[in-house]
N, C-alpha and C positions, 0 to 999 in steps of 0.2 A: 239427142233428146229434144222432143219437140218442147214448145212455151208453155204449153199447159200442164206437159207431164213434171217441168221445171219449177211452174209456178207452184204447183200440188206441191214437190217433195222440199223447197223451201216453205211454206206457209204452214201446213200441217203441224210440223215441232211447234213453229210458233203459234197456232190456235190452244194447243196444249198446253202449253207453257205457260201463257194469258188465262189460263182459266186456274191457274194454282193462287192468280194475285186477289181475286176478290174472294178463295178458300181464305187465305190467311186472315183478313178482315173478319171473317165472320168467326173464326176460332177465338181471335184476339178477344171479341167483343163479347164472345159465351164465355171465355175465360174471367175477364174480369166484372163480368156482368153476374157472377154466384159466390162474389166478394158480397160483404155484408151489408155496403152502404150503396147508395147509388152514386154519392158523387167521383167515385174510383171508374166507373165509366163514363161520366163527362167528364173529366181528366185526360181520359185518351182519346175519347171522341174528337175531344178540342188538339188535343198536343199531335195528333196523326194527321188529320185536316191541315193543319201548320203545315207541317215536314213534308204532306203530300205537294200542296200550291208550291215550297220552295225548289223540289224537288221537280217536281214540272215545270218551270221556269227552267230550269236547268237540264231541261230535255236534250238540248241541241248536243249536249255532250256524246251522247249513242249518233241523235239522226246525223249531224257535221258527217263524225266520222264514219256512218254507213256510207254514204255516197261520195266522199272521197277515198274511203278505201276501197270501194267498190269499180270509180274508176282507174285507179293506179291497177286493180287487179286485169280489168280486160284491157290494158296497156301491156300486160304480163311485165311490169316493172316491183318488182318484188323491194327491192329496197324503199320504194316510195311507201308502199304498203305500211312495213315497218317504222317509216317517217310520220306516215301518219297516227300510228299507235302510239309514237311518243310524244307527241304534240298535243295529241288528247289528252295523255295522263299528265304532263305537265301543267297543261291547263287546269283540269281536274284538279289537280295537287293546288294550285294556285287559291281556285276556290272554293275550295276544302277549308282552305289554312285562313281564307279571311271570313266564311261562315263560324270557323270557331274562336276567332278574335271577336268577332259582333255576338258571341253567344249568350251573353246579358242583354244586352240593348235588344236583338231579337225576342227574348223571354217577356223584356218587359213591355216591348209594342202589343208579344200575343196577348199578355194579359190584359194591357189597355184597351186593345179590341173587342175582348170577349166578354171583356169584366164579370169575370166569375165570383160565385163565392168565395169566401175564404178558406173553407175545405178543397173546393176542387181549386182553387189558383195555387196552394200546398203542393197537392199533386200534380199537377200542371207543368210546374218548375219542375222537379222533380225528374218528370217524364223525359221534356223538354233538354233538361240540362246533360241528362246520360244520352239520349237518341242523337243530338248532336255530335258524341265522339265520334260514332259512326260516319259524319259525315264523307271524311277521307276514303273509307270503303264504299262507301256507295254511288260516289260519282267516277269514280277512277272505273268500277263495275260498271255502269253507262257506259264507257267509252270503251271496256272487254268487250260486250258485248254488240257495240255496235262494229267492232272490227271483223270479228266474227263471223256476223252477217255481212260485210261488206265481202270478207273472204267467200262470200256464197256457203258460208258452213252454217245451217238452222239448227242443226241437231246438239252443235258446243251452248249456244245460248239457253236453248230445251234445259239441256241438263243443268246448268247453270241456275236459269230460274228455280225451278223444279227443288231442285237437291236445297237453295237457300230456304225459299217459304217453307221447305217441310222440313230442316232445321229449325226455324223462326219458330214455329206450329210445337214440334216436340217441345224446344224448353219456353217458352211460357207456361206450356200444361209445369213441366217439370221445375220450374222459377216460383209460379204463382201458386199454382195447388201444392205443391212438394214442399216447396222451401218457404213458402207465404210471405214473399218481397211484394206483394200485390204490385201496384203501378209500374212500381223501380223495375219489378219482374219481369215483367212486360218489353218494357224500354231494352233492359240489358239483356234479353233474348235477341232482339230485332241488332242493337247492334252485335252479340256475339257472330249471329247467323250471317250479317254484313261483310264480315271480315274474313270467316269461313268463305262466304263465295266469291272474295276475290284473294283468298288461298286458292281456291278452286281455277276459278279465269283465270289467274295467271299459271297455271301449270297446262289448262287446254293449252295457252296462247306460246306454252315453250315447247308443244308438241308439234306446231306448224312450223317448219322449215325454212329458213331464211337469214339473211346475213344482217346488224346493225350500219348503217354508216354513220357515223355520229356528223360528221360536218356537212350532211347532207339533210340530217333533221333540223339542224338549227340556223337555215337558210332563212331569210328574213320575208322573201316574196310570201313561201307554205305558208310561213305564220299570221302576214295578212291576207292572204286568203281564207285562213283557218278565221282568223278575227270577224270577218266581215263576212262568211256563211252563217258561225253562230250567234254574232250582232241581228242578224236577219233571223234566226229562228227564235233567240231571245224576244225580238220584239213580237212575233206571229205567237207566239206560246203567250207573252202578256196579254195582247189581245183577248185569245180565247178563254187565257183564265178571269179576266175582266169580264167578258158575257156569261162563263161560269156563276159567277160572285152573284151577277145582275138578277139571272135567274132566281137565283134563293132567294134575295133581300127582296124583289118583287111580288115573290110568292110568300114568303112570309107576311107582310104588309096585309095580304087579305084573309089573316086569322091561322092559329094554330092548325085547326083540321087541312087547311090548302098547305099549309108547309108540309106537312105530316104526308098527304097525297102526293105531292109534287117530290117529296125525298124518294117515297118508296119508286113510284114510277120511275125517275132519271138514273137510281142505282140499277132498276133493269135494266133501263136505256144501256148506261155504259155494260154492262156482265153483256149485252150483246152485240157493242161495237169491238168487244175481246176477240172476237170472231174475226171480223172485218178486217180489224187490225193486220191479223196474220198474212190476207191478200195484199196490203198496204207494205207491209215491211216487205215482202218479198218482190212487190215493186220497185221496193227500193234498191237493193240489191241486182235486182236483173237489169233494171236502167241502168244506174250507175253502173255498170260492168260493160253495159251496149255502149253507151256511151263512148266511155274510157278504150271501149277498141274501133271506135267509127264505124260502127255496126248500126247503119240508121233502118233498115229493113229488120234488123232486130229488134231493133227499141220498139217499132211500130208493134211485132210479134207480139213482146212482150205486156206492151202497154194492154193488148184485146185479150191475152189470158188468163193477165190478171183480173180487168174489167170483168170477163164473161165465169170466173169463180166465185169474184165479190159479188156481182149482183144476183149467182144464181144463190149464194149463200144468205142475201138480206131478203129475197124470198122465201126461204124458208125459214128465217128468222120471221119476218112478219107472219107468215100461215102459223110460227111455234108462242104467237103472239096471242094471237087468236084462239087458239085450241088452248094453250098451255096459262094464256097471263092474269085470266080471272084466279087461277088458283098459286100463282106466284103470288100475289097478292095480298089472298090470305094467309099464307106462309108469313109472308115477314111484316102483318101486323094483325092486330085482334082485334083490333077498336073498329065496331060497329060502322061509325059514322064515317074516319079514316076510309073504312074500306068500301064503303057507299059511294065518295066522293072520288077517290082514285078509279074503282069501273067508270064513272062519268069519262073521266080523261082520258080509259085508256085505247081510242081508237086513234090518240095523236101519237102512241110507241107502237101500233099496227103501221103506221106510214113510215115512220122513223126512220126504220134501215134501209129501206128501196130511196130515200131521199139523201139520206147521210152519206149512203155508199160512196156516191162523187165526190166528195170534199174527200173521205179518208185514202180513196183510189189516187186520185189527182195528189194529195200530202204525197204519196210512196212515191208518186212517178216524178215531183219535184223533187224532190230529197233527191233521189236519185242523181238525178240532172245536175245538184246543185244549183236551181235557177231559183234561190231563196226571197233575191229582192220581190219576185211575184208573189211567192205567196206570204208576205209578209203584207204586201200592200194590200193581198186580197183581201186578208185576215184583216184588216184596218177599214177598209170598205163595208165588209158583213158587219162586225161590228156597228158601227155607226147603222146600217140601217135595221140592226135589230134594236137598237134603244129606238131609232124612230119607230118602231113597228110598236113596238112597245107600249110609246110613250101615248100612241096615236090608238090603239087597239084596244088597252086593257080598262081604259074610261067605259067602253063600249061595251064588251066581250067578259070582262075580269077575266080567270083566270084561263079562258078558251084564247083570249087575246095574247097572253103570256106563251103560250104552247105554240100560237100561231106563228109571235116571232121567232120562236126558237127556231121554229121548221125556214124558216126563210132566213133566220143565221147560216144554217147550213145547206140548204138552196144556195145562197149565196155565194158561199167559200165554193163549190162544186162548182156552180156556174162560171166564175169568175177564174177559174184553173182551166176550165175547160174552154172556155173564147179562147185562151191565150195559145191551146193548143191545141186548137182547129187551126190559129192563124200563125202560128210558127213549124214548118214544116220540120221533122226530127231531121234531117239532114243538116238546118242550120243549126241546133243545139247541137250534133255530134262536131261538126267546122267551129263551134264556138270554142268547144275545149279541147283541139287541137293547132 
């Protein structure tokens, strides 16, 4: 099978897949949005926002373990494999169990943060306090699913995602309209559908063949390796969610109407790196696997299949930008002025994808690699010169200044992945990890 037909038949489940996670957002938000009050949807607006940042933070649980099961797989070392599936869930399990110890003190930072009313901070807690059971399903699910794909299997994850959102999707309708738990409804949907899909992962994950060796999982070497991959993706995830933050709080600053523009814009932004994503994880996968068998004529394959789908896909994202984004627009808002203001901005998500491409491409093919401390430090470089950019721009520009550094955030991260691997030749990355 050639790299492109590869790259195709891993990405594809996952473009699929990615596109059921911002359905489920907009169901949540029509559901509890024909509730009779409004502050029932700032309640989850705020308590999902929460759970989302923690939960992102806690990425590395899937990526760690894509590109290390991914390399144990083209070692054809089957038991490492399964080392690495436990090592994740142990972790997982780990920080499960101390998210639901800090379950108050969490509750009460969001609140301090947000400082809501006293009807939606009600609801809030509320939300907050039941999505949190969940937490044990949902990150132990991170780490099903990134074995998965590290197995080179995209179509267990597909169905995975897939099968929980439209669990999730059905009982809310059937919690909040049915049974009218309003908030609580909501909450105890998302965690019932949590624990459903790792009923689910874990029965994919008993249909792949292979033996446990218990005293080869709980080697101390794996486990600081294991430490010091997701130490590295920990801190690249805080980064980015730190320029995430920065974004808002700057745009807010210059009046309701530019928040208002800048929300609707960047939730297209993301609904089309959903796309993107799918070349990126399967990036991941196919490195990590070239890798893991000293396949450096592979790795190179791999690396221009992926590159030459994602970029012809962020071209068509931008042309679907252009033809398609004025009337995205008015979809998801009605306010006159909102929607005046957002067309202004919107030729900075026309460049967006052809620019972002390289950071999300360069993420798959590190992951992959395992070469974490890179992009950890890239991500700590971009950062910093998007607050300069920022800092130095929006005096001048307002909010044209704002968009500007975003796009040089993510210049950044791409360019800074890519020197590193213009000047390490894949032969010394496959001799590194053997």
């Amino acid at each position: 099978m050639s790299a492109y037909r590869e790259a195709w038949r891993l990405a594809w489940p996952l473009i699929l897949s990615n596109l059921s996670i911002p359905l489920l957002g907009v169901v949540d938000t029509a559901v509890v949005g024909h509730l009779p009050s409004p502050h029932y949807l700032g309640a989850v607006a705020i308590g999902a926002m929460v759970l989302s940042v923690v939960y992102f933070l806690f990425g590395f649980l899937r990526m760690g373990t894509t590109g290390l099961t991914a390399q144990a797989f083209g070692r054809a070392d089957h038991a490492e494999c399964f080392g690495w599936l436990a090592r994740g869930i142990v972790l997982a399990v780990l920080i499960a169990s101390l998210l639901l110890l800090l379950t108050v003190p969490l509750i009460d930072a969001a609140t301090l943060l947000f400082e809501p009313g006293a009807r939606v901070e009600g609801e809030l807690r509320t939300y907050l306090a039941i999505r949190l059971f969940g937490a044990p399903a949902a990150l132990v699910t991170q780490v099903l699913l990134g074995w998965l794909l590290g197995l080179q299997n995209a179509r267990g994850p597909m169905v995975l995602l897939i099968a929980t959102n439209g669990v999730n999707m059905a009982l809310a309708l059937l919690f909040v309209l049915g049974f009218g738990w309003a908030v609580a409804g909501v909450a105890w949907a998302t965690v019932a559908a949590e624990y459903g899909g790792l009923a689910l992962g874990l029965w994919l994950v008993r249909r792949v063949p292979g033996t446990w060796s218990w005293q080869a999982i709980w080697q101390a070497q794996a486990f600081r390796r294991l430490f010091v991959v997701n130490r590295d993706m920990f801190l690249r995830s805080l980064c980015l969610e730190a320029a995430f933050v920065t974004f808002s709080a700057l745009g807010s600053r210059q009046g309701e109407v530019i928040l208002a523009a800048n929300a609707v814009l960047f939730n297209l932004h993301l609904l089309a790196t959903y796309g993107i994503d799918g070349f990126a994880h399967a990036a991941e996968a196919m490195v990590g696997r070239r890798v893991g068998a000293g396949d450096a004529p592979g790795l190179r394959a791999a690396f221009r299949a992926n590159m030459a789908w994602a970029l012809a896909l962020a071209l068509v994202l931008a042309l679907a930008v252009v033809v398609f984004g004025p009337a995205g627009i008015r979809g998801m808002t009605g306010i006159p002025e909102v929607r005046a203001t957002a067309l202004t901005y919107l030729p900075y998500l026309i460049v967006a994808p052809v620019i972002s491409v390289w950071a999300f491409l360069f993420d798959g093919v590190f992951i992959g690699a395992t070469r974490t401390a890179e992009m950890r430090n890239g991500m700590a470089v971009s950062l910093l010169a998007f607050w300069l950019a920022a800092w130095l721009l929006i005096p001048i520009w307002g909010n044209h200044g704002l968009w500007l550094a975003f796009l040089l955030l993510m210049s950044a991260r791409g360019l800074w992945l890519g020197v590193i691997w213009a000047q390490h030749k894949p032969e010394v990355w496959v001799a590194a990890r053997h």
